[in-house]
N, C-alpha and C positions, 0 to 999 in steps of 0.2 A: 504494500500500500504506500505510495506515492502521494506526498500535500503539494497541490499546485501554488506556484507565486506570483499567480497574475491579479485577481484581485481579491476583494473581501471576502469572497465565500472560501478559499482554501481549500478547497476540493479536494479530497482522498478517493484518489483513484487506484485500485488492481491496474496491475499491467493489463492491457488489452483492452481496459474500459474505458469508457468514457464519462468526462466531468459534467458541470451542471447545463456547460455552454453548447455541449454537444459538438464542439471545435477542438477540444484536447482531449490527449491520452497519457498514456503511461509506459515505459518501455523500460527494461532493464535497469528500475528505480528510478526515475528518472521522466518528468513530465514533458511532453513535445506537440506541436500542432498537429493533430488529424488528421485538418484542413490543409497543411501544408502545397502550397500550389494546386488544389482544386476548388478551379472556378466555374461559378455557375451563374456570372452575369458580365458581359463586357460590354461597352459602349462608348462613343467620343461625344462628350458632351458638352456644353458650353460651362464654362468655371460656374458661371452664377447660379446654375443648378446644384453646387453642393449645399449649401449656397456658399459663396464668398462672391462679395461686395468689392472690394476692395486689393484683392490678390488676381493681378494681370488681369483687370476688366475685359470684356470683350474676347478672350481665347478661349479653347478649347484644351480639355485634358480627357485622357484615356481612363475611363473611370472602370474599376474590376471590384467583381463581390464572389467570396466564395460562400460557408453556412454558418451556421450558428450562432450565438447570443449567450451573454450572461446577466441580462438582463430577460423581463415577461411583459414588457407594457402592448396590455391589451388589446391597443388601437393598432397593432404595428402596419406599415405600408408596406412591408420584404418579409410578410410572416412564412411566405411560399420557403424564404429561405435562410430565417433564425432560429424560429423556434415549434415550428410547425408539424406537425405527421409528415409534411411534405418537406419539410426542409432535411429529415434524417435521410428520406428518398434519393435525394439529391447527394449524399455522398456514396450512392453507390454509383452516380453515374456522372457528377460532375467532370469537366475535362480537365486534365493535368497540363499544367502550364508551367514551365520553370522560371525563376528569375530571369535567366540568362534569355528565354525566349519572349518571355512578357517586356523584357527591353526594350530588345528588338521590334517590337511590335509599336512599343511607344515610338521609337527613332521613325522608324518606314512613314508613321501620322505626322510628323513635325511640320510635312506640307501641307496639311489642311486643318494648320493651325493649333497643332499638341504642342504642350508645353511642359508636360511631363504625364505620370500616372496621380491617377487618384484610388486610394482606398475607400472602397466605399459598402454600398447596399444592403452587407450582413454587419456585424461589428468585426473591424479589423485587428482591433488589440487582443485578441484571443488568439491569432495564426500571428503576430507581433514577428514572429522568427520569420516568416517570409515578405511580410512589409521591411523590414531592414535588410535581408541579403538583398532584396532588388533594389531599395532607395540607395543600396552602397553603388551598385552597375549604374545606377537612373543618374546618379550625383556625376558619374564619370564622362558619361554622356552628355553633359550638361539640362538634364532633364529635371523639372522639378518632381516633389515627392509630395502629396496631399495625402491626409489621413480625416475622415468623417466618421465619427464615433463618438460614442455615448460618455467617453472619459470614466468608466469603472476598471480600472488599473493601477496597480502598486505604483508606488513613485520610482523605483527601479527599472519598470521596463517601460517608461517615458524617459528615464536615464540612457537606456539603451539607444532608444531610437532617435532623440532630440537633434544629434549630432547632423543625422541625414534627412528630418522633415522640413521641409518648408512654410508647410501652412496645413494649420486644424481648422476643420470647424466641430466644436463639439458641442452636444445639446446639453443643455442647461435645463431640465425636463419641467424645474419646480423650483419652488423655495422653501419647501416645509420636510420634513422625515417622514411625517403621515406620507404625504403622497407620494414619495418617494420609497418608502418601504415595504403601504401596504397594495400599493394599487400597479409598481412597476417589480417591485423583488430585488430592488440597488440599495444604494448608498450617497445619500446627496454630501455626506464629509468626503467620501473617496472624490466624488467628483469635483466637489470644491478644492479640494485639496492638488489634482490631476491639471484642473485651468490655472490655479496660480503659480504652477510651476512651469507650466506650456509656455504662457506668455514669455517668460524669461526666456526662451530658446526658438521660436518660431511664430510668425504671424497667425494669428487667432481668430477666428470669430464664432457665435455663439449661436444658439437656435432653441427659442421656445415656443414648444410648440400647448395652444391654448385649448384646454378643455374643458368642457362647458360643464360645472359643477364641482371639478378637481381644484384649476392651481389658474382660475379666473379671476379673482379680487382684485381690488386696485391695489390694496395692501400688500400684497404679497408683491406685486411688479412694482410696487418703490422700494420694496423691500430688494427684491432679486435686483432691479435695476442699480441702488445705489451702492451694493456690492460690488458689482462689475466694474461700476465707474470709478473703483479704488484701482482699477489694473489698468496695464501698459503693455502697449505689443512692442518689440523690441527698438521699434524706429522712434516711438515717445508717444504714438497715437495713442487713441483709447480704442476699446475693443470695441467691433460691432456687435451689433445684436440682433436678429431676425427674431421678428414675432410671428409664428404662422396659424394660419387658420386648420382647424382638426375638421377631419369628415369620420363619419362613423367608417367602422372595418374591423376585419376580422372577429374578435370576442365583444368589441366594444359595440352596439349597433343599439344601444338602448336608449342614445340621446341624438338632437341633431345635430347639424354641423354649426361651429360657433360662427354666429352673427359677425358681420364683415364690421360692425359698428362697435362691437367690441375689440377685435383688434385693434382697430385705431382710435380707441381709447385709448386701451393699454399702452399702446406704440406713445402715445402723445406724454403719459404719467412716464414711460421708462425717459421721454426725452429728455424731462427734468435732473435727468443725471448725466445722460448720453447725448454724444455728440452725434454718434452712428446709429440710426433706429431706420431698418427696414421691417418692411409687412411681409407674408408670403402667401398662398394661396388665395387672395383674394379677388 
């Protein structure tokens, strides 16, 4: 039995098994990604779909997801491939990509506009071991390295990687431990703790997404907002923040989608602190 050190839950895994994430295992004492290079989403997509505002406006990056989550929220939009019946599906038949060939792949796009790869669509801190062999080839190439993640990871393996990212966007889900504990199954101190260490080492920005009954008050977004606005992305800016609108999905289908009237509320209370406030789905 094997204790993983990726994030809060510490997982004890048998060889051969698998942790909570459904993305690690255990091998010869010794915990390792699963997932390691099988992917099961690729596409070139414009930056501001991670979203990032502010990192090379207007290009295109190679965005790749392979499976699983160490997080459960409800609503999720990639449920086919974090935490779902269907996501376990999918490692028996994801396609295997190497660093070395996922490079290359990013290099061959550089003409329609790639600027590097992005991690994205499943949570990429759980296969961490293969976001850094490629960001190490990606960095050589002169390619950037994006990572879109929920930020639930030990402060050691953002030590690992910080060296070779370029730009996070991580969500910011909430501001409370209720909602954070009982309705997603994280850790809003790991992730607090994941963003104030990011920004020291790579350009930032941040994504909450708003649900209707959960982590909607105003209080709570002067709350979350004027935290943020104590950080710094490394150039001196302040960090963005994307407010997005939720549609029902997946386990979540019991409420409707948040009013576009609310978001921009909320967007206008976080402004009070921020300099950077976009909407998103609206």
């Amino acid at each position: 039995m094997t204790q993983c050190h990726v994030c809060f839950r510490h997982c004890r895994i048998e060889d051969g098994a698998l942790g909570f994430c459904g993305g690690r295992t255990a091998e010869n004492g010794r915990t390792k990604a699963y997932n390691y290079g099988r992917i099961t989403s690729l596409a070139l997509d414009p930056i501001e779909k991670k979203p990032l505002a502010r990192f090379f406006p207007g290009s295109r990056i190679l965005s790749v997801g392979s499976f699983g989550c160490n997080l459960r929220c409800p609503f999720c939009q990639n449920y086919e491939i974090s935490w779902s019946e269907e996501a376990g599906r999918f490692a028996q038949t994801a396609q295997t990509l190497s660093p070395q060939d996922l490079t290359a792949l990013a290099v061959q796009t550089k003409s329609r506009g790639n600027i590097g790869i992005a991690f994205t669509y499943n949570e990429p801190l759980i296969g961490y071991e293969y976001v850094l062999d490629t960001a190490k080839l990606a960095q050589k190439e002169g390619l950037k390295t994006v990572m879109v993640t929920n930020g639930t990871a030990q402060l050691p393996v953002l030590e690992e990687l910080a060296p070779w990212v370029d730009a996070m966007n991580v969500d910011l889900k909430g501001f409370t431990d209720r909602y954070y504990g009982k309705v997603l199954g994280g850790s809003r101190g790991q992730v607090m703790a994941f963003i104030a260490e990011a920004v020291k080492h790579c350009h930032v920005e941040l994504t909450t997404l708003i649900v209707p009954g959960e982590n909607d008050g105003e209080e709570e977004m002067r709350a979350l907002s004027a935290w943020v606005g104590q950080l710094r992305n490394p150039d001196g800016a302040g960090v963005p923040l994307h407010i997005s609108r939720f549609f029902p999905r997946f386990h979540m289908t019991d409420r409707a989608a948040t009013g576009v009237s609310t978001v921009y509320r909320l967007a206008e209370i976080a402004r009070e602190n921020l300099e950077f406030v976009y909407t998103g789905n609206c």
